[in-house]
LUMZARO-287994 format. One record per residue (C-alpha): residue in one letter; chain; x, y, z. Coordinates in nm, 2 decimals, m for minus. Example, Ala and Ser with C-alpha at 12.3 -4.5 7.8 and 13.67 -1.06 7.14 Angstrom:
BEGIN
[A,A,[1.23,m0.45,0.78]]
[S,A,[1.37,m0.11,0.71]]
//
This chain:
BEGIN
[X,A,[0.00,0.00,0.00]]
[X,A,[0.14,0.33,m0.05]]
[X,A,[0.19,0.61,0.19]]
[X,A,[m0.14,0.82,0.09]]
[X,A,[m0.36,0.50,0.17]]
[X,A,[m0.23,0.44,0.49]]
[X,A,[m0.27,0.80,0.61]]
[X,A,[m0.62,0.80,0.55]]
[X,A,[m0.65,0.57,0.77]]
[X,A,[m0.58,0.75,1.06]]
[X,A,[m0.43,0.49,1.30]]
[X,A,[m0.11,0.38,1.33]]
[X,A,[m0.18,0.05,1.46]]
[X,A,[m0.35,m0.07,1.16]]
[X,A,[m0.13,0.09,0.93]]
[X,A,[0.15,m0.10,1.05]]
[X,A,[m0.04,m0.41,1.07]]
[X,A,[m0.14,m0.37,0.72]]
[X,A,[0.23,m0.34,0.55]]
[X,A,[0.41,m0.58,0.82]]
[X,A,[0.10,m0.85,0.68]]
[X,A,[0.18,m0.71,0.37]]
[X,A,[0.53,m0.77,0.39]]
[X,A,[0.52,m1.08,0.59]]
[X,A,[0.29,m1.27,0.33]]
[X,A,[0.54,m1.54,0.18]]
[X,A,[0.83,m1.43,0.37]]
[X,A,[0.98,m1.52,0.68]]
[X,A,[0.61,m1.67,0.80]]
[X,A,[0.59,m2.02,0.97]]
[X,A,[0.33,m2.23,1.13]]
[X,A,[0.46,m2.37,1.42]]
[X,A,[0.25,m2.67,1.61]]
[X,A,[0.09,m2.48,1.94]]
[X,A,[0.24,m2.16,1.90]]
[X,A,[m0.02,m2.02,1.59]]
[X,A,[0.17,m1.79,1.33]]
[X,A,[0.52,m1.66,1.46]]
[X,A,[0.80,m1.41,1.25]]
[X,A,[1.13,m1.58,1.12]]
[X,A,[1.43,m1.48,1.05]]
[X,A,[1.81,m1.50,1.01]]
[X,A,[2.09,m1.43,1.17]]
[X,A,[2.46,m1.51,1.13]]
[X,A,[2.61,m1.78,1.23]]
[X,A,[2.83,m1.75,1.58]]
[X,A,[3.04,m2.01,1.78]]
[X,A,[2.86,m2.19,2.00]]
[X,A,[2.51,m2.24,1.74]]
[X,A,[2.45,m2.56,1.66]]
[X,A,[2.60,m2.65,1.29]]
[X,A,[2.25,m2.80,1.24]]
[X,A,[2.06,m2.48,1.24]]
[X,A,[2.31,m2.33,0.95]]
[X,A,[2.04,m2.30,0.65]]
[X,A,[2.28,m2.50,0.37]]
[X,A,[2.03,m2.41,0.08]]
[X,A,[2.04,m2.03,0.13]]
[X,A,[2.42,m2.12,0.24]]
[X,A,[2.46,m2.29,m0.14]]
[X,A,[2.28,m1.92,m0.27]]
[X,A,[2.46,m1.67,m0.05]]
[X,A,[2.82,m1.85,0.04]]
[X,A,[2.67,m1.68,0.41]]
[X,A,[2.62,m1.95,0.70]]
[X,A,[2.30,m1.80,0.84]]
[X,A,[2.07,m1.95,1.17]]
[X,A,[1.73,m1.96,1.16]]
[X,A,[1.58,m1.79,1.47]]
[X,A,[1.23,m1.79,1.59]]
[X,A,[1.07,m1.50,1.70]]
[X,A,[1.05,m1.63,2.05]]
[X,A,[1.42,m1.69,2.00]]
[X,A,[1.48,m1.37,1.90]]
[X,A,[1.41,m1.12,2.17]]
[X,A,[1.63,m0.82,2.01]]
[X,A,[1.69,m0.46,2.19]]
[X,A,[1.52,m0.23,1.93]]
[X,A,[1.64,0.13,1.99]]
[X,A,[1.39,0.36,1.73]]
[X,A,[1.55,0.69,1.66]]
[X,A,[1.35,0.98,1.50]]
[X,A,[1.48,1.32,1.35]]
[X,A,[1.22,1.55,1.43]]
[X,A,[1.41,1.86,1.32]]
[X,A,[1.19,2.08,1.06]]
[X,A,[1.33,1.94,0.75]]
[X,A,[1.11,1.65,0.82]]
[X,A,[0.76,1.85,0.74]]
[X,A,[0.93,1.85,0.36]]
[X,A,[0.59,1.72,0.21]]
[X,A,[0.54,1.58,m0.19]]
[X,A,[0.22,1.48,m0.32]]
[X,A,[0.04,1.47,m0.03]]
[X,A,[0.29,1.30,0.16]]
[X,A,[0.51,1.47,0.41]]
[X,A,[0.86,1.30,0.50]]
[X,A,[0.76,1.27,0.89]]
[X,A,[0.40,1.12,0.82]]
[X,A,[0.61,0.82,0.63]]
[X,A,[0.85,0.81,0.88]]
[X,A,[0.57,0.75,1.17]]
[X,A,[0.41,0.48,0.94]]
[X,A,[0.72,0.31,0.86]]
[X,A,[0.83,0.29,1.23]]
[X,A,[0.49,0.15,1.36]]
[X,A,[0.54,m0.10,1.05]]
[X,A,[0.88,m0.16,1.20]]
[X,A,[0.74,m0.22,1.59]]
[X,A,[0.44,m0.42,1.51]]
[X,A,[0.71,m0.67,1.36]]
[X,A,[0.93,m0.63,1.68]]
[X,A,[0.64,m0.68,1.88]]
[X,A,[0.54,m1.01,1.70]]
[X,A,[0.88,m1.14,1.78]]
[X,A,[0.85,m1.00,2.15]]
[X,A,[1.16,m0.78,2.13]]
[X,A,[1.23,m0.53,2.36]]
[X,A,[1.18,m0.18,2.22]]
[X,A,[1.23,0.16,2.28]]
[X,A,[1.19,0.48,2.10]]
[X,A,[1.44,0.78,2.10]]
[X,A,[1.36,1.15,1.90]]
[X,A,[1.64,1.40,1.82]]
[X,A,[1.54,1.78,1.80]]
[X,A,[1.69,2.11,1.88]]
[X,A,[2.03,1.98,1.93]]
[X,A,[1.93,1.67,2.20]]
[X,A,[1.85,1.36,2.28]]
[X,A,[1.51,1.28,2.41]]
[X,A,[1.39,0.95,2.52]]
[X,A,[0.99,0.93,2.43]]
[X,A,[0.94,0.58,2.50]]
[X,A,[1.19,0.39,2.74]]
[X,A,[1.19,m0.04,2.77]]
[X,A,[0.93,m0.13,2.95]]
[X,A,[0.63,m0.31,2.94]]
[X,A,[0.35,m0.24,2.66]]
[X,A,[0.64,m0.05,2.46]]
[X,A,[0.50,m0.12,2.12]]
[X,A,[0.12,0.08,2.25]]
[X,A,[0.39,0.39,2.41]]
[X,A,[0.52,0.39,2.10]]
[X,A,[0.25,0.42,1.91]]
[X,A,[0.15,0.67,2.10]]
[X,A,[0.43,0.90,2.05]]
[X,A,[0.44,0.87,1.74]]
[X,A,[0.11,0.97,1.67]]
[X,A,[0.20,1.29,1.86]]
[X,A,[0.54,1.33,1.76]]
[X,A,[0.56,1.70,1.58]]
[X,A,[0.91,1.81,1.44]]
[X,A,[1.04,2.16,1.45]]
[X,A,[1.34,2.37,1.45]]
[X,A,[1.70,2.29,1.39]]
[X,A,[1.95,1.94,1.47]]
[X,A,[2.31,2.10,1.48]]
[X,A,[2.49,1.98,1.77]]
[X,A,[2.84,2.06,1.84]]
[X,A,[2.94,1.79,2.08]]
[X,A,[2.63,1.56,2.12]]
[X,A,[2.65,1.31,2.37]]
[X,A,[2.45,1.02,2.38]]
[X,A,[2.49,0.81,2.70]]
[X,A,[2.19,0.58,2.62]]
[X,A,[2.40,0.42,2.41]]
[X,A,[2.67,0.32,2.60]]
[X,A,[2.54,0.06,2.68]]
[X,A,[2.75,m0.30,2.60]]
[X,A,[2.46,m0.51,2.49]]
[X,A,[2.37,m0.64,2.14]]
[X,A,[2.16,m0.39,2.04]]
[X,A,[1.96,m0.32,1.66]]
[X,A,[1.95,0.05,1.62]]
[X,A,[1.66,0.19,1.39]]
[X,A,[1.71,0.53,1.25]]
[X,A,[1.44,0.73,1.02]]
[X,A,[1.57,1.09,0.89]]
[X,A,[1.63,1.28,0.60]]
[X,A,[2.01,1.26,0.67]]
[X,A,[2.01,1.62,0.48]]
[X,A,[2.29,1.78,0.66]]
[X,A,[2.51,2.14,0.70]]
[X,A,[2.81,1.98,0.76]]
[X,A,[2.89,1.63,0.86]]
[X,A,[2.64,1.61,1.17]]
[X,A,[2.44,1.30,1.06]]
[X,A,[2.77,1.13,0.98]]
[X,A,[2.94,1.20,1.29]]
[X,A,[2.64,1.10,1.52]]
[X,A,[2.63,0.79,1.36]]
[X,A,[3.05,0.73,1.39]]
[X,A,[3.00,0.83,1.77]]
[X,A,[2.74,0.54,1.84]]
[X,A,[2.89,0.26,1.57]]
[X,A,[2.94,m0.03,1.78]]
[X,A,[3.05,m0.41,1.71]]
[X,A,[2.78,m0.47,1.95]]
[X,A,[2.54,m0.23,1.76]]
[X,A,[2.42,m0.30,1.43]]
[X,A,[2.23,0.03,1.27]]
[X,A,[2.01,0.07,1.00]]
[X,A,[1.96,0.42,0.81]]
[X,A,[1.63,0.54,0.65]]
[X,A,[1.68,0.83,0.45]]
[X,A,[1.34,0.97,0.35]]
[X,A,[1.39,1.15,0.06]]
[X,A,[1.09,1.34,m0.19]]
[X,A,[1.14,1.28,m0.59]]
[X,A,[1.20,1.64,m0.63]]
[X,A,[1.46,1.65,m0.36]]
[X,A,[1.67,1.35,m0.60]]
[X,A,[1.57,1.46,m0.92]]
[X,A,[1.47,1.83,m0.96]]
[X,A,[1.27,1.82,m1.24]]
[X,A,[1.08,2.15,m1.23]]
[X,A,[1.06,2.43,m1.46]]
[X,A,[0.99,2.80,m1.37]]
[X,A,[1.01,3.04,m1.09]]
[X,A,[1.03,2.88,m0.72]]
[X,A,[1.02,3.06,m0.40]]
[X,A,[1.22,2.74,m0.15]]
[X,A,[1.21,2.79,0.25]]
[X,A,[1.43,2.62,0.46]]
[X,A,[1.21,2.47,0.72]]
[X,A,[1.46,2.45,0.98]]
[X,A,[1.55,2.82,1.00]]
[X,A,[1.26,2.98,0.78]]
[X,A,[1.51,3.12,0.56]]
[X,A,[1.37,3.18,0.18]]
[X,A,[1.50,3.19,m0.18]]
[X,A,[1.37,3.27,m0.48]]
[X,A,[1.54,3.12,m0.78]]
[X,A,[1.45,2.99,m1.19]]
[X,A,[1.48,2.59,m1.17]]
[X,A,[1.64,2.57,m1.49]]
[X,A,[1.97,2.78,m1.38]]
[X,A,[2.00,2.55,m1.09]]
[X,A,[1.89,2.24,m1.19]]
[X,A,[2.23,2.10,m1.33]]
[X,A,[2.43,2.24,m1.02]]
[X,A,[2.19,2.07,m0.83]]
[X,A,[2.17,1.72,m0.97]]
[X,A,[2.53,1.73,m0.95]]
[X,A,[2.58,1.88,m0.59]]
[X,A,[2.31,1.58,m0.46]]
[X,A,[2.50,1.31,m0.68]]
[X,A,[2.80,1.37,m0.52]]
[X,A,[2.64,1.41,m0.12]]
[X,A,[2.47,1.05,m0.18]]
[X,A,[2.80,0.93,m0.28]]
[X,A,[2.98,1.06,0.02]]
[X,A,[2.75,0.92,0.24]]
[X,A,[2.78,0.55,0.08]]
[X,A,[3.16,0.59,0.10]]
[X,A,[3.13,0.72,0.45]]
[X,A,[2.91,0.50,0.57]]
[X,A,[3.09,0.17,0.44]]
[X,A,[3.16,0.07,0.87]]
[X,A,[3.08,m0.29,0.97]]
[X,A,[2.71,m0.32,1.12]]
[X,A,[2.56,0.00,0.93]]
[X,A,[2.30,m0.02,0.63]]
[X,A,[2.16,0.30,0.43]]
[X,A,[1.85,0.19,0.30]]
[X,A,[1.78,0.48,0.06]]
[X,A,[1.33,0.55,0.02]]
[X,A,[1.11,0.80,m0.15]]
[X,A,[0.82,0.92,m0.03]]
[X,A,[0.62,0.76,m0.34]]
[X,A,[0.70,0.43,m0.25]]
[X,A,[0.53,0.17,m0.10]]
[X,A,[0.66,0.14,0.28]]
[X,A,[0.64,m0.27,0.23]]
[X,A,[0.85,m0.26,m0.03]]
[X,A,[1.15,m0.10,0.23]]
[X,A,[1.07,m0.31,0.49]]
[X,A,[1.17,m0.59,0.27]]
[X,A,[1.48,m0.38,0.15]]
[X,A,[1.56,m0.41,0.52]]
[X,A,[1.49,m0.75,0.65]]
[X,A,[1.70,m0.85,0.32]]
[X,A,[1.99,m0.68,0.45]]
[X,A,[1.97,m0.77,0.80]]
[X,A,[1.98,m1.15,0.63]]
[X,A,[2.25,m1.08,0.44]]
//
């Protein structure tokens, strides 16, 4: 279903019931005897795992040995991290970036709460930290709560942030959902300060079709929407420049961002949120 759909909705809950069903239809679903209709997945193989649980045939496919795990085997840390700086009201077609990212993150917990992981949910804003939705128990209803009030506003430049939440030595999957537009190397850096061997952290940069590909014609007025500055300019003078300019900041984050246990998982706003999900449970398997 695509983004439009699911926001007519109105409700979180069922929107990320709907795509994870979506998503889970043929893929990673198993009936287990007793147990009714539980989320699979893969992990990779470590010492001490049975050799028997290595699956050979996607082993013969991938040259990867991979576990199966069960979802009651599971049991992850989730840490959800939302930007909710002002560049996240960017809106396309009816779409804005931080009504996706809310749908894609309670696509995202209704999975970890079929697999009964622990989750939390974390928002960065005006230059801090703040926890919205600490481990605990009914985490995946907090969450959805906060998200359906979440509002983003203002700036994200911080000069030294520190982020003693995740310190913390256990295995850990970290979800982040931003633009990852930046001013200078702040996403970057952030993400380099909480890289862990422990930690493995997945990107989703939200981006609109106008924001990659600029194909407009004419006279445009742009505002910044973190600091309200404007500028009027002819798309056709800039267009070039501009193509160019984001070419090369996509390829500096891919080089960048080439550090064991991170994944950029690149979306637009017109595409179906399922079809990400997938991107990112192929990844995670991979």
């Amino acid at each position: 279903m695509l983004a439009t759909d699911l926001i007519k909705l109105n409700n979180l809950q069922l929107a990320g019931k709907l795509v994870s069903d979506e998503l889970l239809l043929g893929i990673h679903a198993s009936k287990r005897s007793g147990s009714g209709t539980e989320f699979e997945q893969y992990r990779h193989y470590e010492p001490g795992d049975d050799p028997r649980r290595i699956d050979w045939k996607l082993y013969a496919r991938t040259d990867k040995h991979l576990v199966r795990e069960s979802a009651t085997e599971s049991n992850l840390q989730i840490r959800f991290l939302l930007d909710l700086s002002g560049s996240m009201n960017y809106t396309e077609q009816g779409v804005s970036r931080l009504e996706y990212a809310k749908l894609l993150m309670a696509s995202l917990a209704y999975l970890g709460y079929r697999q009964s992981d622990q989750m939390s949910l974390y928002a960065l804003q005006n230059g801090a930290l703040q926890t919205l939705v600490p481990t605990g128990k009914q985490a995946f209803q907090r969450i959805l709560f906060a998200l359906q009030n979440a509002t983003a506003s203002g700036t994200w430049l911080p000069k030294q942030a520190r982020f003693p939440e995740f310190q913390q030595k256990q295995k850990e999957l970290l979800v982040m959902v931003s633009d990852f537009l930046q001013v200078d190397d702040e996403w970057l850096q952030l993400i380099k300060t909480v890289a862990s061997p422990r930690r493995e952290i997945v990107i989703f940069q939200l981006l609109g079709d106008q924001e990659t590909d600029f194909n407009l014609s004419g006279f445009y007025r742009f505002k910044d929407l973190e600091t309200d500055r404007e500028i009027e300019v002819q798309a056709e003078t800039i267009k070039e420049t501009f193509q160019q300019a984001v070419s090369a900041y996509f390829k500096k984050l891919q080089e960048e961002l080439l550090l064991p246990h991170v994944h950029l998982i690149r979306i637009k706003l017109s595409e179906p949120i399922a079809g990400a999900l997938k991107d990112f449970l192929t990844r995670r398997s991979v």
